[in-house]
C-alpha positions as CSV (number, residue, x, y, z in Angstrom):
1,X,1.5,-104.6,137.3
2,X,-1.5,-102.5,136.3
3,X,-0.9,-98.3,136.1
4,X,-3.4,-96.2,135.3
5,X,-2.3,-92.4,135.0
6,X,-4.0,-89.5,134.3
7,X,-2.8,-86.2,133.1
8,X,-3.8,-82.8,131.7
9,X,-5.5,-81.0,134.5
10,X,-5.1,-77.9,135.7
11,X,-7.5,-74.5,135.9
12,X,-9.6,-73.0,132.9
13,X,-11.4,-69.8,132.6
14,X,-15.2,-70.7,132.0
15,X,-15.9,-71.2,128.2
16,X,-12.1,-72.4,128.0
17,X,-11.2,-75.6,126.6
18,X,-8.5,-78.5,128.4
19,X,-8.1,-82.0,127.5
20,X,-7.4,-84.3,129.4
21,X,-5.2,-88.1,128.9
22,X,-5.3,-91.8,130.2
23,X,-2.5,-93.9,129.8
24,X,-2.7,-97.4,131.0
25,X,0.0,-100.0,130.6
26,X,-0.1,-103.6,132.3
27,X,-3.2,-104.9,130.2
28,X,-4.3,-105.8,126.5
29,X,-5.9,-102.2,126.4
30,X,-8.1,-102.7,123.1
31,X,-10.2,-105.5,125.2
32,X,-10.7,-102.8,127.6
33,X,-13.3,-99.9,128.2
34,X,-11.8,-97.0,129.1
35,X,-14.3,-93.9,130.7
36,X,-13.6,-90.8,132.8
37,X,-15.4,-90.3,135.8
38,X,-15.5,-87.3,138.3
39,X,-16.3,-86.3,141.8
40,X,-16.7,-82.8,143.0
41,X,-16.4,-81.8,146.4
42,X,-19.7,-83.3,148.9
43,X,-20.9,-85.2,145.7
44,X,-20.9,-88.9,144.2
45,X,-18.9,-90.0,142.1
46,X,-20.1,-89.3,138.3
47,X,-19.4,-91.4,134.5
48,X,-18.8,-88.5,132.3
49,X,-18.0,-90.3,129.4
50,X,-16.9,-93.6,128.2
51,X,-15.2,-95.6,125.1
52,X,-15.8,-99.3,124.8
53,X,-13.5,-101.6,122.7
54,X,-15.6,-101.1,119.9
55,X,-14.9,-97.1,119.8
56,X,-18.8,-97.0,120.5
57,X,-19.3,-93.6,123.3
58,X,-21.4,-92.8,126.0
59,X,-21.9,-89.5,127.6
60,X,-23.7,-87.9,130.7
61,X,-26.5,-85.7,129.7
62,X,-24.3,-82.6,131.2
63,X,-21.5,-82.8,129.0
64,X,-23.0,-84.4,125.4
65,X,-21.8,-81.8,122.8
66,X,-19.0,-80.1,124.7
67,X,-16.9,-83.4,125.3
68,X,-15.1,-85.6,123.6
69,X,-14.0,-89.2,124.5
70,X,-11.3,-90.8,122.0
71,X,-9.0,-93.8,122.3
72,X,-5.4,-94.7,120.7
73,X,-5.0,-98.3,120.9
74,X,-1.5,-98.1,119.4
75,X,-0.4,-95.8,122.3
76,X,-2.3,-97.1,125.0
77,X,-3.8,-93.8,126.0
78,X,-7.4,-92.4,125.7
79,X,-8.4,-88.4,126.1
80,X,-11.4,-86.4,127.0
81,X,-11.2,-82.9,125.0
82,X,-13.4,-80.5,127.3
83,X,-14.8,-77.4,125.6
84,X,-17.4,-74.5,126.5
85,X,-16.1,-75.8,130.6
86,X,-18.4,-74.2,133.3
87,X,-18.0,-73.8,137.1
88,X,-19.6,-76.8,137.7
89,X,-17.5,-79.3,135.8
90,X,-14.9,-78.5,138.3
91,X,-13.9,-81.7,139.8
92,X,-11.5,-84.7,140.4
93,X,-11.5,-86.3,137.1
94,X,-10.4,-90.1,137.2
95,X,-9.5,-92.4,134.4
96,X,-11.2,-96.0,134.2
97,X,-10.0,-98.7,132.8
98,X,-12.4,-101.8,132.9
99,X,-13.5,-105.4,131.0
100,X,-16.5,-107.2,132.3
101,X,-17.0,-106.9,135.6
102,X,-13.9,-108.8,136.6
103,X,-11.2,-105.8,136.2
104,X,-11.5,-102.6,136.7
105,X,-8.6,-100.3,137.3
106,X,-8.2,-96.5,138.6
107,X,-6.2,-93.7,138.1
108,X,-5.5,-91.7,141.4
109,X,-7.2,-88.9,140.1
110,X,-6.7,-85.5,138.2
111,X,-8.1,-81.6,140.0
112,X,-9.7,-79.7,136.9
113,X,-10.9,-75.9,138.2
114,X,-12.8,-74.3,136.1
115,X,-13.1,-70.8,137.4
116,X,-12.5,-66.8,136.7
């Protein structure tokens, strides 16, 4: 059985910093890409980063140089550090966990507030 769990959330002052953390167990995780999406409240779903199984990255235009993704293949976990957070990163952050277009897993989801 495939779980996917996210963790690390919580509320940030703007400019603040969290990190956020992936674990999934159930699959050979390095064959898998793992990325973080979010959704904020009356928008789409949005990929705000993602690691393939090659440690190559990809990130939205909105959060290049203030996140970043990383992966631990020994552990099974990947985590998205967050720094210089504004208002409007505030969202439901979930963890993906995907190879080829076959499998694809999801976390429940993570609140992160970023707010004064």
């Amino acid at each position: 059985q495939v779980q996917v769990v996210e963790s690390g959330g919580g509320l940030v002052q703007p400019g603040g910093s969290l990190t956020l953390s992936c674990s999934a167990s159930g699959i050979g995780f390095r064959m898998y890409s793992m990325a973080w999406y979010r959704q904020a409240i009356g928008k789409q779903r949005e990929l705000v980063a993602e690691i393939h199984s090659t440690y190559a990255t990809d990130y939205a235009d909105s959060v290049k140089d203030r996140f970043t993704i990383s992966r631990d293949n020994a552990k099974n976990t990947m985590s998205l550090r967050m720094n210089s957070l504004k208002p409007q990163d505030t969202a439901v952050y979930f963890c993906n966990v995907k190879r080829g277009l076959t499998y694809t897993y999801w976390g429940r989801g993570i609140q992160v507030t970023v707010s004064s």
